[in-house]
ZADO-1210 file (C-alpha; in nm, 4 decimals, padded with zeros to 6 digits):
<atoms>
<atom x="09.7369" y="10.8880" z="07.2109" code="UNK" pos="1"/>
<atom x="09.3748" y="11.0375" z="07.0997" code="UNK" pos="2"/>
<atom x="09.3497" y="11.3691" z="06.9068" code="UNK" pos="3"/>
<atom x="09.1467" y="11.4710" z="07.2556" code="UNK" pos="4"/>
<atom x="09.4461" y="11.3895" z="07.5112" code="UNK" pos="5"/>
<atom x="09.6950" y="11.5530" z="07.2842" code="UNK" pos="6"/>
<atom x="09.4758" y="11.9164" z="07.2806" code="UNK" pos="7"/>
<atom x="09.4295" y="11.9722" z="07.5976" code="UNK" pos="8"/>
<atom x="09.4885" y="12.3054" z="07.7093" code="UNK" pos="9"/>
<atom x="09.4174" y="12.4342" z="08.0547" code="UNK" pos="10"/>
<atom x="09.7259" y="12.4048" z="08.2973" code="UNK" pos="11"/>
<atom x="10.0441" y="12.4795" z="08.1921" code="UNK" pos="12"/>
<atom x="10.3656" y="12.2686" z="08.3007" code="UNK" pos="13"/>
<atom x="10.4479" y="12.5375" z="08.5682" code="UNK" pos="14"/>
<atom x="10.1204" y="12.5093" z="08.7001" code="UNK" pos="15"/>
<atom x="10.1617" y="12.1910" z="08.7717" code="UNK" pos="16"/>
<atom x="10.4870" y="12.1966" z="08.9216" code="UNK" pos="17"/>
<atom x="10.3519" y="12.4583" z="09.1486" code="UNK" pos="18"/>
<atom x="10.0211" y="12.3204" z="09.2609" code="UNK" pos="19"/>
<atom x="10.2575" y="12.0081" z="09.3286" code="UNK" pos="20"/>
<atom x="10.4621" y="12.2202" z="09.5334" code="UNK" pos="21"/>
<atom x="10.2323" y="12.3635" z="09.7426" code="UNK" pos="22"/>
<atom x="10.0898" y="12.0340" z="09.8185" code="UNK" pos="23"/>
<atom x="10.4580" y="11.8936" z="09.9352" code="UNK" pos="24"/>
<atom x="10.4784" y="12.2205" z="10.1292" code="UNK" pos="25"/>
<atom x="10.2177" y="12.1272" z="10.3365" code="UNK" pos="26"/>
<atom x="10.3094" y="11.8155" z="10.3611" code="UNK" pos="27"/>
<atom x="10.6874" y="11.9120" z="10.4950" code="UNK" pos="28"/>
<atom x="10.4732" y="12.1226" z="10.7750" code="UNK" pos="29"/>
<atom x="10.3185" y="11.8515" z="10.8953" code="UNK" pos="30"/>
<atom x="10.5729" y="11.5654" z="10.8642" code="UNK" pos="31"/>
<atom x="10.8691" y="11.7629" z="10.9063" code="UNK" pos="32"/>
<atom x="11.0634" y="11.6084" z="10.6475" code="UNK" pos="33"/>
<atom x="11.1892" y="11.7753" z="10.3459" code="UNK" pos="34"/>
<atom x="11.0951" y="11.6379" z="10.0192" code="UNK" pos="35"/>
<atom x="11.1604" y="11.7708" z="09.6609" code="UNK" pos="36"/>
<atom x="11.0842" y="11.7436" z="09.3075" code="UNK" pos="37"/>
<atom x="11.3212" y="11.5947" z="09.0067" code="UNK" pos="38"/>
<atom x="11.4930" y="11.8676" z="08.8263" code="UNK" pos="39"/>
<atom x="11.6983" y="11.6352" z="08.5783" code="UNK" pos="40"/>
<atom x="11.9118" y="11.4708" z="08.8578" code="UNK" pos="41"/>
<atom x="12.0820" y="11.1375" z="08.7596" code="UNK" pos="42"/>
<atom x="11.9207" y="11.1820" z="08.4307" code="UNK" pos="43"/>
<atom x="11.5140" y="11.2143" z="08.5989" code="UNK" pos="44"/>
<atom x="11.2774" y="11.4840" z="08.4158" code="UNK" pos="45"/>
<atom x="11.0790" y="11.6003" z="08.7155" code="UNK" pos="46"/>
<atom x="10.7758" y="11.6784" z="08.5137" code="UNK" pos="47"/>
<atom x="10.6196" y="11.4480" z="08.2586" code="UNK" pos="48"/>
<atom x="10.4084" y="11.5409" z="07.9401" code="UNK" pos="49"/>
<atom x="10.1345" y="11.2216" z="07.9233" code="UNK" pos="50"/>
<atom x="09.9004" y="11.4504" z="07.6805" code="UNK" pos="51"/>
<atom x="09.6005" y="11.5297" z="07.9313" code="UNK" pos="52"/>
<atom x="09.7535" y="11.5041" z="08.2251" code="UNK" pos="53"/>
<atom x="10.0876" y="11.6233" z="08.3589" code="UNK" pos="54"/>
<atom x="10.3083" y="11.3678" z="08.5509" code="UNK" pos="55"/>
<atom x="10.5373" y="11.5641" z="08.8275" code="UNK" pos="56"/>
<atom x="10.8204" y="11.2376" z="08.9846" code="UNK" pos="57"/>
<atom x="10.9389" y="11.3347" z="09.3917" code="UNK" pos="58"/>
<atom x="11.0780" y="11.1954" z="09.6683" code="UNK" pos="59"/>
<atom x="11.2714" y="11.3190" z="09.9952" code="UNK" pos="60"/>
<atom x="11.4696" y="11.5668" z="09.9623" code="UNK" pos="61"/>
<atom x="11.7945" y="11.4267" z="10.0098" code="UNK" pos="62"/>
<atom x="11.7589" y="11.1353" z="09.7928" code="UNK" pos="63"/>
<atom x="11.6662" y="11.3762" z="09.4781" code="UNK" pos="64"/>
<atom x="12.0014" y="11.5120" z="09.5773" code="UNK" pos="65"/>
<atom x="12.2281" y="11.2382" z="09.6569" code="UNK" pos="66"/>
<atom x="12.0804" y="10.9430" z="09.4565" code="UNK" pos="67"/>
<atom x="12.1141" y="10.7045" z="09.7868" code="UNK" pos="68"/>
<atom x="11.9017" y="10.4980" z="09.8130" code="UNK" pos="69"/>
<atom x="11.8722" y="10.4595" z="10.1462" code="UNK" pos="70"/>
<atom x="11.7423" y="10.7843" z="10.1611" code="UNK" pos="71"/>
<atom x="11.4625" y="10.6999" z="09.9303" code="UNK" pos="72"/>
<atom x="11.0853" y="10.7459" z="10.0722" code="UNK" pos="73"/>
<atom x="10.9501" y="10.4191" z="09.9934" code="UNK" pos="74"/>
<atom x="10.5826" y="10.4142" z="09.8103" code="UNK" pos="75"/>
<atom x="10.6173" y="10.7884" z="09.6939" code="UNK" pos="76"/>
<atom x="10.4094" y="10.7119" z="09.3861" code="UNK" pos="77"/>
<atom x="10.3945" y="11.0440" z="09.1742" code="UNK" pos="78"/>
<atom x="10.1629" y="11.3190" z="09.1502" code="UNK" pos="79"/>
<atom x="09.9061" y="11.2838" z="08.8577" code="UNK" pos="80"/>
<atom x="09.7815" y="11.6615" z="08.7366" code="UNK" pos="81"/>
<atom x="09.4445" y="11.7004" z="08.4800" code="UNK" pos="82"/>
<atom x="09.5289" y="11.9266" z="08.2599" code="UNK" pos="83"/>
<atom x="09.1487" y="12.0127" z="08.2192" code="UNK" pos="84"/>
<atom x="09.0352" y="12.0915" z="08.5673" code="UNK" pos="85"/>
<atom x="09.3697" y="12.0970" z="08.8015" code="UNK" pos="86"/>
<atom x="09.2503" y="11.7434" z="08.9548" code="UNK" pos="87"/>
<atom x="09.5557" y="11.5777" z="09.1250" code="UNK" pos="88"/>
<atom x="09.6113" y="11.2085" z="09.2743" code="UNK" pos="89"/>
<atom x="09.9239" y="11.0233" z="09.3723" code="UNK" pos="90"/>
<atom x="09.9581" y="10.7623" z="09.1881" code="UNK" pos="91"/>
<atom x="10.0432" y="10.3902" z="09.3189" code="UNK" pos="92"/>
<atom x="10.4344" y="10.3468" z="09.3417" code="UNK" pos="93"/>
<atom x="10.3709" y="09.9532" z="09.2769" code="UNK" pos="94"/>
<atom x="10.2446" y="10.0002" z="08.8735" code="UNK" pos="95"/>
<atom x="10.4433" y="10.1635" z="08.6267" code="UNK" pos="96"/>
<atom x="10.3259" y="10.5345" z="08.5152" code="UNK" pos="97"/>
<atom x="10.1700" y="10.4124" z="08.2181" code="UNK" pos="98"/>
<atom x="09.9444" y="10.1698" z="08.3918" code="UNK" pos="99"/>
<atom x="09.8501" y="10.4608" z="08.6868" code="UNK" pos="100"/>
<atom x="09.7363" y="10.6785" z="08.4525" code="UNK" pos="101"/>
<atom x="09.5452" y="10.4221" z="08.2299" code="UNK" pos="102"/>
<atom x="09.3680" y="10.3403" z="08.5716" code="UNK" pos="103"/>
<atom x="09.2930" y="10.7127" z="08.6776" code="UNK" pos="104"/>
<atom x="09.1710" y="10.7771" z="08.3927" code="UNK" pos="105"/>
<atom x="08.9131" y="10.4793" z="08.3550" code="UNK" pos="106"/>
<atom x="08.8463" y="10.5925" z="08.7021" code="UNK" pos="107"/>
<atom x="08.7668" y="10.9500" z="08.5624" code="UNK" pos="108"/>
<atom x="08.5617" y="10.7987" z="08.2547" code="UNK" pos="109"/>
<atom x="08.8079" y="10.9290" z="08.0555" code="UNK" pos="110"/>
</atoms>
């Protein structure tokens, strides 16, 4: 990781968390599911440090709780936060983190 990626200030970890949570909030309005974001459950840091941008892992509701799987949403890929500017995307579910965020940010110029 660059000297640039690691410095970058701007939003904080509970910014990030809560501009993610807004965002499932208004998703839970209009789907009327429940969804929720990892809080160290079976072992899963919700919120993820990738130097410029912050990583923030959910999925319904009762699957964060339970761990059963059959209460998993399929292709829940996880939110992506710039630490710079607030910018967030979902991420694909089908590539690991890693490779998301390589691929935002080449898609950013970054």
């Amino acid at each position: 990781m660059d000297a640039e990626r690691e410095a970058s200030p701007g939003i904080s970890r509970e910014r990030a968390l809560e501009i993610v949570r807004l965002m499932l909030d208004a998703l839970e309005a209009q789907s009327g599911a429940r969804y929720a974001i990892f809080d160290g459950e079976r072992g899963i840091d919700g919120i993820l440090d990738h130097g410029d941008v912050w990583i923030v892992v959910w999925n319904a509701a009762d699957f964060v709780a339970t761990g059963d799987a059959r209460r998993m949403l399929i292709g829940a890929g996880p939110y992506l936060v710039a630490k710079d500017d607030g910018a967030v995307a979902m991420l694909p579910s089908a590539f690991p983190v890693d490779e998301g965020v390589s691929r935002w940010r080449a898609s950013r110029g970054r």
